[in-house]
PyMOL CGO cylinders between C-alpha atoms (Angstrom):
from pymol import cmd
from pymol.cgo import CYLINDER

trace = [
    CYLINDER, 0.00, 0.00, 0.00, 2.85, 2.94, 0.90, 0.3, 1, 1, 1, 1, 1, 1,
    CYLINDER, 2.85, 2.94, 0.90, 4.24, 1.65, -2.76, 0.3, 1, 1, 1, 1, 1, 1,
    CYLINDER, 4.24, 1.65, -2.76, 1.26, 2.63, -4.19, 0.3, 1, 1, 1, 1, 1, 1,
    CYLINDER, 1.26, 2.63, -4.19, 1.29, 5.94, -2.68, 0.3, 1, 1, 1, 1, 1, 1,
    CYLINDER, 1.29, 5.94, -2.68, 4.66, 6.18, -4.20, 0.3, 1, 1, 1, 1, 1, 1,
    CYLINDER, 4.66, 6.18, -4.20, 2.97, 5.93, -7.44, 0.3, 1, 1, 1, 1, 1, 1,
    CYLINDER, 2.97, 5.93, -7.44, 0.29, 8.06, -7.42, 0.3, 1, 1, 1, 1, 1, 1,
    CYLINDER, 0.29, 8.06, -7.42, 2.44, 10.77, -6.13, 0.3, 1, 1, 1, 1, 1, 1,
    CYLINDER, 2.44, 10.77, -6.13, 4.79, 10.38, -8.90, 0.3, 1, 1, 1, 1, 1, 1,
    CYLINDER, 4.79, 10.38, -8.90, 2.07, 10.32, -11.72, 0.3, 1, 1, 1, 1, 1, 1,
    CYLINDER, 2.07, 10.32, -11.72, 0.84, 13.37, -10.01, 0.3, 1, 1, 1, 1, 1, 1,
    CYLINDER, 0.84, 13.37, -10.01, 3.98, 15.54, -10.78, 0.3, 1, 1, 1, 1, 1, 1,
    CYLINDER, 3.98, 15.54, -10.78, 4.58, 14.00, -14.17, 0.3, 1, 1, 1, 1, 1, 1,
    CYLINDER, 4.58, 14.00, -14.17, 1.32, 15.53, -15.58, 0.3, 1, 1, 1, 1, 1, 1,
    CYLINDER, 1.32, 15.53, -15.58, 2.78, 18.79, -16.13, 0.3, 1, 1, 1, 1, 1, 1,
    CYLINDER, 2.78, 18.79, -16.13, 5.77, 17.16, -18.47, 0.3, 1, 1, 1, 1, 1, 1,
    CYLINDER, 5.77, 17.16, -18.47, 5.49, 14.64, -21.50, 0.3, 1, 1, 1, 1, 1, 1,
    CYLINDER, 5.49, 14.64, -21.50, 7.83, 12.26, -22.70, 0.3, 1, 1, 1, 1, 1, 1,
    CYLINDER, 7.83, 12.26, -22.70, 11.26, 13.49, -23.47, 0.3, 1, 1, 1, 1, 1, 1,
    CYLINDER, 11.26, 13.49, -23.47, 11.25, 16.43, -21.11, 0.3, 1, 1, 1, 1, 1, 1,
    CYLINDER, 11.25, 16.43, -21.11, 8.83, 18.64, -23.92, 0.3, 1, 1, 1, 1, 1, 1,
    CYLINDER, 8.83, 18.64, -23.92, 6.43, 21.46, -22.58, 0.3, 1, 1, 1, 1, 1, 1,
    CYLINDER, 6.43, 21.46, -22.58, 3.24, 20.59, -22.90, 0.3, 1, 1, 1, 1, 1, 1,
    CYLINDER, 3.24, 20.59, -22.90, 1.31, 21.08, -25.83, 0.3, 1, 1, 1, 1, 1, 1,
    CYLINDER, 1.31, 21.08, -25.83, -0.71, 24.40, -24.49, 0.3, 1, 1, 1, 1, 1, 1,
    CYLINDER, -0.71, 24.40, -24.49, 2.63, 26.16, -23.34, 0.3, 1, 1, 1, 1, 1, 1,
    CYLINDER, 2.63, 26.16, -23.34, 4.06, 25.44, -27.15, 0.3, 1, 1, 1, 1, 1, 1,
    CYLINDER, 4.06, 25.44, -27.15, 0.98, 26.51, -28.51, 0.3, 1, 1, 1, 1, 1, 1,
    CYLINDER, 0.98, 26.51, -28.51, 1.27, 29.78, -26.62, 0.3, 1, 1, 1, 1, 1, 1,
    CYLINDER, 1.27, 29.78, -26.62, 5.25, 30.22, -27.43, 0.3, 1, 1, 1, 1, 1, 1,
    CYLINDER, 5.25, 30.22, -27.43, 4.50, 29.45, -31.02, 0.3, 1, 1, 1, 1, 1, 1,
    CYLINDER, 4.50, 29.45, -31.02, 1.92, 32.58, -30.83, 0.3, 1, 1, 1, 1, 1, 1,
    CYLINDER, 1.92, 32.58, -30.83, 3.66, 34.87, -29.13, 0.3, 1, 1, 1, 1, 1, 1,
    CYLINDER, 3.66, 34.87, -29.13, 6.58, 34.76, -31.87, 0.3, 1, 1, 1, 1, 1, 1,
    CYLINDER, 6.58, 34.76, -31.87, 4.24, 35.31, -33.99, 0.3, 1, 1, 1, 1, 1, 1,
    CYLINDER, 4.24, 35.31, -33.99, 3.15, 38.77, -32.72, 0.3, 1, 1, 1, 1, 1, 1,
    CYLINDER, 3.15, 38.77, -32.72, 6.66, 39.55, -32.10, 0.3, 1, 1, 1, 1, 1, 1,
    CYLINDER, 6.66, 39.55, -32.10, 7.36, 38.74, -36.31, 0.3, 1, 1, 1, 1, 1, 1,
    CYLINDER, 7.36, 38.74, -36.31, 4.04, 40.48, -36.72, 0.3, 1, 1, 1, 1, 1, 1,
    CYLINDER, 4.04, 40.48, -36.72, 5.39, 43.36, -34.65, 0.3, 1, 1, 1, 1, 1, 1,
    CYLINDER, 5.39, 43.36, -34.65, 8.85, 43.85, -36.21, 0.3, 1, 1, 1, 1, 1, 1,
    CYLINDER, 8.85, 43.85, -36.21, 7.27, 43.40, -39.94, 0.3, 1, 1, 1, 1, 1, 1,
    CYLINDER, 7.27, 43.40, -39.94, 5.13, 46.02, -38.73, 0.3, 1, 1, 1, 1, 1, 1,
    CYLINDER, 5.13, 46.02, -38.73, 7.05, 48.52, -37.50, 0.3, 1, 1, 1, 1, 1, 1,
    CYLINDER, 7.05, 48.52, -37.50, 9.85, 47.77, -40.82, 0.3, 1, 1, 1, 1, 1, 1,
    CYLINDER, 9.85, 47.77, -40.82, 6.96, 48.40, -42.91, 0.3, 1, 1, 1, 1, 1, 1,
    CYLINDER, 6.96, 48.40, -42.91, 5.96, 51.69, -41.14, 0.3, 1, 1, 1, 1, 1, 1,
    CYLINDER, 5.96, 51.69, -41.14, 9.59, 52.94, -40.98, 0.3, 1, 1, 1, 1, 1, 1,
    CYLINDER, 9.59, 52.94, -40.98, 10.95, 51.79, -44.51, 0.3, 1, 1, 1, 1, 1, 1,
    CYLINDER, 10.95, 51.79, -44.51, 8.65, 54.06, -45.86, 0.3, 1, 1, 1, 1, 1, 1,
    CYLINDER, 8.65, 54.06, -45.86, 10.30, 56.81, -45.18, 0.3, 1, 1, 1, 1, 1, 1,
    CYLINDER, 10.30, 56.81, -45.18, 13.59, 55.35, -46.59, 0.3, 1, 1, 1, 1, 1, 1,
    CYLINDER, 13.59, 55.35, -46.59, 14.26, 56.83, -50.03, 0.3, 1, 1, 1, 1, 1, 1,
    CYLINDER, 14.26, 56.83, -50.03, 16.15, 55.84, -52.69, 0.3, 1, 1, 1, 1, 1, 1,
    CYLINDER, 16.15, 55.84, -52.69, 19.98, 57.53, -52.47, 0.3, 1, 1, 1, 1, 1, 1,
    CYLINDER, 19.98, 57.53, -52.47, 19.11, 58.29, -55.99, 0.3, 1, 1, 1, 1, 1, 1,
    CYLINDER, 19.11, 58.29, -55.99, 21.79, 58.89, -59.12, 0.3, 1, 1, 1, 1, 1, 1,
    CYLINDER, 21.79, 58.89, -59.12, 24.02, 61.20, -59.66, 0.3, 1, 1, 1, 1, 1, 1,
    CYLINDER, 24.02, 61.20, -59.66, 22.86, 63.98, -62.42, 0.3, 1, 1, 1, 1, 1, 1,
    CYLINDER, 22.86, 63.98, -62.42, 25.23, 64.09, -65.18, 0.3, 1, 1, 1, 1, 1, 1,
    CYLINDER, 25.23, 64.09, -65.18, 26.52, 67.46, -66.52, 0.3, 1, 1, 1, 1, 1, 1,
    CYLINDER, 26.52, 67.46, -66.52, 24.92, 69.34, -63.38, 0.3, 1, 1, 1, 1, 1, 1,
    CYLINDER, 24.92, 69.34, -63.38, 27.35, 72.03, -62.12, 0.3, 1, 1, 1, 1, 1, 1,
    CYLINDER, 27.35, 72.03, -62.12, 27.74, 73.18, -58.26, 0.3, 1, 1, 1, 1, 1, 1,
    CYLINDER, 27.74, 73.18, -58.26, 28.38, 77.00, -58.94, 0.3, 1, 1, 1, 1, 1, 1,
    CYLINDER, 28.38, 77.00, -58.94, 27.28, 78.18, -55.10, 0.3, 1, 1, 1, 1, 1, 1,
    CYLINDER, 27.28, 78.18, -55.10, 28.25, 76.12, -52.26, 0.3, 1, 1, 1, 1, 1, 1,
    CYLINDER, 28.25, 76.12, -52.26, 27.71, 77.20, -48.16, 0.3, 1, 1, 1, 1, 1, 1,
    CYLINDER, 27.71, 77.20, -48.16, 27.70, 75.04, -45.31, 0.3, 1, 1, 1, 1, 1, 1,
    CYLINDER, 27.70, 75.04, -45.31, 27.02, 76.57, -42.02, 0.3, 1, 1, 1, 1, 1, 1,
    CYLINDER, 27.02, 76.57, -42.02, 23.95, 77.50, -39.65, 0.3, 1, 1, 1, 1, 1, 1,
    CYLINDER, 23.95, 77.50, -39.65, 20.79, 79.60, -39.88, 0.3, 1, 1, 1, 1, 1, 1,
    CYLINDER, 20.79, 79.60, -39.88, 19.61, 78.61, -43.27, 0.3, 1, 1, 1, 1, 1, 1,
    CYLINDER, 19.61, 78.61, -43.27, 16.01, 78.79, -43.70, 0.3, 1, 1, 1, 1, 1, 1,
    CYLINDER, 16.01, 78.79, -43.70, 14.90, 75.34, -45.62, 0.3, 1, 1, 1, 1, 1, 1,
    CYLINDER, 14.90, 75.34, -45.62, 14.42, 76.21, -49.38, 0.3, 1, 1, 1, 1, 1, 1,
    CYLINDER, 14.42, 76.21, -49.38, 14.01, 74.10, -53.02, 0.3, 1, 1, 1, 1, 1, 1,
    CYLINDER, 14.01, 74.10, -53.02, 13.55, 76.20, -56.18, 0.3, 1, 1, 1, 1, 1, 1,
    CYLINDER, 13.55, 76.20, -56.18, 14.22, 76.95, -59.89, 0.3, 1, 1, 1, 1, 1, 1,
    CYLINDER, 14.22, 76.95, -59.89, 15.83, 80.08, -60.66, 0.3, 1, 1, 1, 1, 1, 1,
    CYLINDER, 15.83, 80.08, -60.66, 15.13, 80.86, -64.19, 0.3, 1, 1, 1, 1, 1, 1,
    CYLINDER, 15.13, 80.86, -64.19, 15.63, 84.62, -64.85, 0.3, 1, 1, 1, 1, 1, 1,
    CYLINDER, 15.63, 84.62, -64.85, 17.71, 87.57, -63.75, 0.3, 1, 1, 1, 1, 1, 1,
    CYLINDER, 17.71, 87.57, -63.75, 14.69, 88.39, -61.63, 0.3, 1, 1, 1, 1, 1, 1,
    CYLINDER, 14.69, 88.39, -61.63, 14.61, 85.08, -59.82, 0.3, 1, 1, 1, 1, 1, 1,
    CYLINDER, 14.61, 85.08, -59.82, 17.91, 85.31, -58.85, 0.3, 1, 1, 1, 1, 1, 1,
    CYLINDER, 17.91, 85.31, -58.85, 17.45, 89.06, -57.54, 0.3, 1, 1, 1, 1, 1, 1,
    CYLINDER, 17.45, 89.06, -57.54, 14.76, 87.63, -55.43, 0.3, 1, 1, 1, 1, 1, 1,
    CYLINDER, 14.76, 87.63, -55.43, 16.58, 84.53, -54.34, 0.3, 1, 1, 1, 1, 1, 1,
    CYLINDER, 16.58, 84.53, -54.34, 19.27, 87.07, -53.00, 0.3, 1, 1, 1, 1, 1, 1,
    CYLINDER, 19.27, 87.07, -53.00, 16.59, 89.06, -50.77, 0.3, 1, 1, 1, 1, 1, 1,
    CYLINDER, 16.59, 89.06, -50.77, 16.88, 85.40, -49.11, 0.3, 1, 1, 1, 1, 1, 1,
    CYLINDER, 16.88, 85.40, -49.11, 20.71, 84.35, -49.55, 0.3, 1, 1, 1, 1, 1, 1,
    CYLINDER, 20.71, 84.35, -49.55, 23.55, 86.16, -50.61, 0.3, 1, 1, 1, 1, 1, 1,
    CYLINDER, 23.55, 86.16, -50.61, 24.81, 83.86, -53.42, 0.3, 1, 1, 1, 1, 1, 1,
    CYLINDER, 24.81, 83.86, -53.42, 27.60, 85.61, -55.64, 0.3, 1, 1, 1, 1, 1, 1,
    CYLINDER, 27.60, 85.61, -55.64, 27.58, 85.08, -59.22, 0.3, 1, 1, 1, 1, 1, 1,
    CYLINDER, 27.58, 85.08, -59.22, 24.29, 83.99, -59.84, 0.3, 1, 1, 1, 1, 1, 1,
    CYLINDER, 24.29, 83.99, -59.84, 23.15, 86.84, -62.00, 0.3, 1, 1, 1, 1, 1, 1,
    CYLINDER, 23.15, 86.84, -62.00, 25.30, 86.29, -65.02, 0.3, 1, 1, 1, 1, 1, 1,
    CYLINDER, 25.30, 86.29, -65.02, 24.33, 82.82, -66.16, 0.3, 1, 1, 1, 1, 1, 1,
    CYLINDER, 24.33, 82.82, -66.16, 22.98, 82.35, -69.28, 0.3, 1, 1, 1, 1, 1, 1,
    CYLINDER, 22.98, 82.35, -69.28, 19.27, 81.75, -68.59, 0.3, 1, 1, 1, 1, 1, 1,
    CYLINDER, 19.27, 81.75, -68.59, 18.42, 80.69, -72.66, 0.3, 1, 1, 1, 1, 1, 1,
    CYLINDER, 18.42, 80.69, -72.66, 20.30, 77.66, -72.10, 0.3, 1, 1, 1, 1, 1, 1,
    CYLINDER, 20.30, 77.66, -72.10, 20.12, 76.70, -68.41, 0.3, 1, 1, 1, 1, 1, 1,
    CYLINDER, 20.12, 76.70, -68.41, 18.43, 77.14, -65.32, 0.3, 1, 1, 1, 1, 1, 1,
    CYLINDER, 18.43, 77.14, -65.32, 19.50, 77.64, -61.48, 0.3, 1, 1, 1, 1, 1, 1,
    CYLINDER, 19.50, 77.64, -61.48, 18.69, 74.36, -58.80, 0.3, 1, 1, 1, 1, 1, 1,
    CYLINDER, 18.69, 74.36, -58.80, 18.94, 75.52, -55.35, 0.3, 1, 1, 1, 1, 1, 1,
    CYLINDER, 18.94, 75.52, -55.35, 18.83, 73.47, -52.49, 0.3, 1, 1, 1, 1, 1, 1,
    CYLINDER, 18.83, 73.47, -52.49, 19.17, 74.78, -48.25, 0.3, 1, 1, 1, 1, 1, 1,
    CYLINDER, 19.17, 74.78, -48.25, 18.63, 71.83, -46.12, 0.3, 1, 1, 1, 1, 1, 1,
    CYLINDER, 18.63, 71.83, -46.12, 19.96, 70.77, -42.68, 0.3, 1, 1, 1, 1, 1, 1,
    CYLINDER, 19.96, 70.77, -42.68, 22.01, 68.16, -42.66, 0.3, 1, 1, 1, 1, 1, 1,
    CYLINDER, 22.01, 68.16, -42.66, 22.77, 68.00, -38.75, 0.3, 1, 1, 1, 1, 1, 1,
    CYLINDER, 22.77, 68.00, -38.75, 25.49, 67.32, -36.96, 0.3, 1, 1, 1, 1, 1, 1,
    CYLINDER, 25.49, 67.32, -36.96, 27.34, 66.96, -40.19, 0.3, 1, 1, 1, 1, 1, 1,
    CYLINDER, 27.34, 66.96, -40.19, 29.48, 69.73, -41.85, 0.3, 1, 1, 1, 1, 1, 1,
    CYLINDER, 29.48, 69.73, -41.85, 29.80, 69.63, -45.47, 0.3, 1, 1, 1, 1, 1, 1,
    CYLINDER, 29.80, 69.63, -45.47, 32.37, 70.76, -48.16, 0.3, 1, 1, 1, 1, 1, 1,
    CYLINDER, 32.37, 70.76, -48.16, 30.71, 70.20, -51.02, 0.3, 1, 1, 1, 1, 1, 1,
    CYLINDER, 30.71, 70.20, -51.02, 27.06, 68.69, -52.56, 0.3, 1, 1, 1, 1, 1, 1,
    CYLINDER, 27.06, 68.69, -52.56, 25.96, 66.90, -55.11, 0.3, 1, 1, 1, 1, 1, 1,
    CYLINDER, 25.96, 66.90, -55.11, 22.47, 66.68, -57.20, 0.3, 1, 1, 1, 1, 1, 1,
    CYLINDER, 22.47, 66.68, -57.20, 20.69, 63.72, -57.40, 0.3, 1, 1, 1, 1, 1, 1,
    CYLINDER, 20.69, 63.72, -57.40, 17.76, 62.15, -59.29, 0.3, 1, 1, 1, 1, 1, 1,
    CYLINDER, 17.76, 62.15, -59.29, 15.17, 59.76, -58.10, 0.3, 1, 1, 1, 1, 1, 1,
    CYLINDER, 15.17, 59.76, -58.10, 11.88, 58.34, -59.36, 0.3, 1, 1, 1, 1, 1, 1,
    CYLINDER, 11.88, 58.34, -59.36, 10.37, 59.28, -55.45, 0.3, 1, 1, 1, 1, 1, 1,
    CYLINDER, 10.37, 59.28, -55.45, 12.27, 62.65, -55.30, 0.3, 1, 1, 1, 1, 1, 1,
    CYLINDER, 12.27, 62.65, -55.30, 12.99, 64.50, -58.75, 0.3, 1, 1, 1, 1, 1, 1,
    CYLINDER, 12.99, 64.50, -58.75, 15.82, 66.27, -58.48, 0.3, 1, 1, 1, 1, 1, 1,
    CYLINDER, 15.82, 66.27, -58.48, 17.38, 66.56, -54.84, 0.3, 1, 1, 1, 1, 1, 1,
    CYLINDER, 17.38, 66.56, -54.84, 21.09, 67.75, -53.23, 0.3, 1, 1, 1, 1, 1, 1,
    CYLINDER, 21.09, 67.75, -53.23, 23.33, 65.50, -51.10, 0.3, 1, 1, 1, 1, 1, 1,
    CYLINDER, 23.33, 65.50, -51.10, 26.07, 66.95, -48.68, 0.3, 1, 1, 1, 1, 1, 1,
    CYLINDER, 26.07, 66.95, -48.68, 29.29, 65.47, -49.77, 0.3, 1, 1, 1, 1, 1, 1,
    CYLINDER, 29.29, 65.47, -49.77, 32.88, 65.63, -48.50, 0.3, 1, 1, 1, 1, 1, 1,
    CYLINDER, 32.88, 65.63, -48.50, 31.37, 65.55, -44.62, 0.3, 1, 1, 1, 1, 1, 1,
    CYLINDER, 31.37, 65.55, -44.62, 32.16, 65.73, -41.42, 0.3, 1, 1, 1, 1, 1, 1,
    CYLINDER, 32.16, 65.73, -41.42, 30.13, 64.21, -38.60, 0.3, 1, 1, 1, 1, 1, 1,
    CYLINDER, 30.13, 64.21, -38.60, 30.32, 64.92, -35.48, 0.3, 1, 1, 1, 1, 1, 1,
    CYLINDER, 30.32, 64.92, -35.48, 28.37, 63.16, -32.14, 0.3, 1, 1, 1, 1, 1, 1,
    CYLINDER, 28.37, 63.16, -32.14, 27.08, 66.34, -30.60, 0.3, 1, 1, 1, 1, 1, 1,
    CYLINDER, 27.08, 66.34, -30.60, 26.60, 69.74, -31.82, 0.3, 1, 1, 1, 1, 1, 1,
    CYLINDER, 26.60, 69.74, -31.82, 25.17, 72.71, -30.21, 0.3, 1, 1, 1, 1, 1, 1,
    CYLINDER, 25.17, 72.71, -30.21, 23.10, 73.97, -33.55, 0.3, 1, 1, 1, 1, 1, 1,
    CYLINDER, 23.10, 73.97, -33.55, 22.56, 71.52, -36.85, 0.3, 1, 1, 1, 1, 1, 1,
    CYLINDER, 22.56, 71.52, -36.85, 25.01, 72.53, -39.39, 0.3, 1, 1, 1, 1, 1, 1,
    CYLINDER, 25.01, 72.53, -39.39, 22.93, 73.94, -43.18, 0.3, 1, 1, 1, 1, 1, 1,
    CYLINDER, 22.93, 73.94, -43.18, 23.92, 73.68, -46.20, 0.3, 1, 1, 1, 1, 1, 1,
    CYLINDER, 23.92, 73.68, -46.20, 23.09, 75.75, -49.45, 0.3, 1, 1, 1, 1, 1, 1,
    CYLINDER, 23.09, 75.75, -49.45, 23.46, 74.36, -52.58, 0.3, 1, 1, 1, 1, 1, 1,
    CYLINDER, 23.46, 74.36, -52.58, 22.76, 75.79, -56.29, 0.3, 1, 1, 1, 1, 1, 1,
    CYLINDER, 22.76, 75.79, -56.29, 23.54, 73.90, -59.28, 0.3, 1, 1, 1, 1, 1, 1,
    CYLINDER, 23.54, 73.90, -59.28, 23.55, 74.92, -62.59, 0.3, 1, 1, 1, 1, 1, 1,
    CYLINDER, 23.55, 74.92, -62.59, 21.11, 72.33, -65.32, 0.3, 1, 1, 1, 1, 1, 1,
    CYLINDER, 21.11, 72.33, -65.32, 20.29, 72.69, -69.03, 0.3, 1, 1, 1, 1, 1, 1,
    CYLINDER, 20.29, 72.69, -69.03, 16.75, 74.30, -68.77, 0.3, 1, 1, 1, 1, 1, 1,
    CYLINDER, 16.75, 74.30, -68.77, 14.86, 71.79, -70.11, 0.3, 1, 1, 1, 1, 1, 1,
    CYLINDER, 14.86, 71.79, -70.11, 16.11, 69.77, -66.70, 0.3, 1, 1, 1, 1, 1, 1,
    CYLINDER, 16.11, 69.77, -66.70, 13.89, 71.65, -64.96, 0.3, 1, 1, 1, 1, 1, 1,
    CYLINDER, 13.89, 71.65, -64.96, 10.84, 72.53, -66.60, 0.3, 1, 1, 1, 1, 1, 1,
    CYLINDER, 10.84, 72.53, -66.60, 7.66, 74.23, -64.59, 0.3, 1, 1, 1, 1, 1, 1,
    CYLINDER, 7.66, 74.23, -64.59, 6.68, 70.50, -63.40, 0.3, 1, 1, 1, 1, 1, 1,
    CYLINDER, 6.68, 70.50, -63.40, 9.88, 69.43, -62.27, 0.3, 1, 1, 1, 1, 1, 1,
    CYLINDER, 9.88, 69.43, -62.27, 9.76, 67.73, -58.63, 0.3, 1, 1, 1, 1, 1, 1,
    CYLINDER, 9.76, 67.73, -58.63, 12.50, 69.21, -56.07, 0.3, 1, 1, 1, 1, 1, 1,
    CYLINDER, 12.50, 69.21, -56.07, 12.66, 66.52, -52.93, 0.3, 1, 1, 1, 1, 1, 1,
    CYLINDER, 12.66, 66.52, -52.93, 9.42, 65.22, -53.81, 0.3, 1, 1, 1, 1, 1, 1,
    CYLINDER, 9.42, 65.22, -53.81, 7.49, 68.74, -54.06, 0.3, 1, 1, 1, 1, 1, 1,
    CYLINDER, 7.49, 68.74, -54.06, 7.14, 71.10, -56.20, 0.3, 1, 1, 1, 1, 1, 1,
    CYLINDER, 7.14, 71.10, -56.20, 9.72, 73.92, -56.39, 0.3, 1, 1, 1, 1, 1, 1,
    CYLINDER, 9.72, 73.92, -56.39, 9.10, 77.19, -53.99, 0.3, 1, 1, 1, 1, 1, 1,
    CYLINDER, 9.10, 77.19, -53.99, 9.34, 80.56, -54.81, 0.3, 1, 1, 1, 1, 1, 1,
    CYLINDER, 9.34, 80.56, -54.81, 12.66, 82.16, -55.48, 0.3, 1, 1, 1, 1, 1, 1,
    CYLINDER, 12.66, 82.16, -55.48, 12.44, 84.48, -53.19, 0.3, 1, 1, 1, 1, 1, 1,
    CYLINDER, 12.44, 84.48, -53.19, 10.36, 85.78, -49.80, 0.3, 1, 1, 1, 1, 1, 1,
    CYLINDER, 10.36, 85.78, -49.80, 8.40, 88.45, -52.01, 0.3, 1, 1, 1, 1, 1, 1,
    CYLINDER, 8.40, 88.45, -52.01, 7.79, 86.36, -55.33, 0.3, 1, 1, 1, 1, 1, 1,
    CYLINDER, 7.79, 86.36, -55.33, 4.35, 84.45, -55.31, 0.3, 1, 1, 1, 1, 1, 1,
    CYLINDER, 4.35, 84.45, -55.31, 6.26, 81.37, -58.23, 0.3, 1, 1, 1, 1, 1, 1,
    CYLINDER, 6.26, 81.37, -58.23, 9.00, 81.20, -59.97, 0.3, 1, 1, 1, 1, 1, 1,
    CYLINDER, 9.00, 81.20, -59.97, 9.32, 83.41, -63.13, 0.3, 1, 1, 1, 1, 1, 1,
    CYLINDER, 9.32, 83.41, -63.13, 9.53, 81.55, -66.31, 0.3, 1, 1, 1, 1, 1, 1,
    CYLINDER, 9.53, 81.55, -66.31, 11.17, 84.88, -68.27, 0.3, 1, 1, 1, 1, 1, 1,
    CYLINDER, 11.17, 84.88, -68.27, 14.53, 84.37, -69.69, 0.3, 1, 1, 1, 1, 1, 1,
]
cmd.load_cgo(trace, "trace")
């Protein structure tokens, strides 16, 4: 009789384990779903987040830096300069040398001021992208960990003028005005 006791004490603890030390099928059942939500979770938030990745784009052959500052203040801008005018207004916003006597028949102005924080830059490129249109980089950069203000950078590139016709897309949107005063930009050469 005390062996028996034996026995049903031991079957007693052995319910909560099967053969071969596995958990029991409810406890796999509830692993199984909770890796599931975490996959669920992770595809979730990668799908939320990766659409706000954009495509690094390609470079833009034949397009010519002819302004570059990097520094801090700059007031976010994208726009077309197409005219002697546009450039007069563009300079009631930046002082950018040299603008005025390009030949506006053949080419047009692409100006860029972005921040591109805690990175210094000494030089930019222009890019193309299905997403984008046309769009600057920063290029020969510096980062740094911490900086007390984000670092600007203004860009203007010179582009045949056909590169940038009144539709053209500038990061995605389209272009702003040249200048604080000018309601669009001027399409007079």
């Amino acid at each position: 009789m005390v062996l028996h006791l034996r026995r049903g004490r031991a079957d007693t603890h052995a319910r909560g384990r099967t053969s071969r030390g596995r958990m029991p099928r409810g406890a796999r059942v509830i692993a199984a779903g909770a890796v599931l939500a975490g996959l669920l979770l992770v595809s979730g938030v990668w799908a939320v987040l990766g659409d706000d990745e954009r495509s690094p784009g390609v470079p833009v052959p034949g397009a010519d830096l002819v302004h570059f500052e990097s520094g801090h203040g700059y007031a976010p801008v994208r726009t077309v300069l197409r005219s002697r005018a546009d450039v007069a207004a563009f300079a009631e916003r930046f002082p950018a040398d040299g603008l005025a006597g390009r030949d506006f028949g053949a080419e047009a102005l692409v100006a860029f001021a972005w921040s591109t924080g805690c990175t210094s830059a000494g030089s930019a490129d222009l890019r193309t992208s299905r997403e984008q249109g046309l769009f600057a980089v920063a290029a020969d950069t510096t980062s740094y960990r911490k900086c007390a203000r984000p670092w600007d950078a203004l860009a203007v590139f010179a582009v045949p003028r056909e590169w940038a016709p009144r539709d053209v897309e500038l990061r995605g949107a389209a272009p702003d005005p040249p200048g604080p005063g000018s309601t669009g930009p001027a399409d007079r050469p």
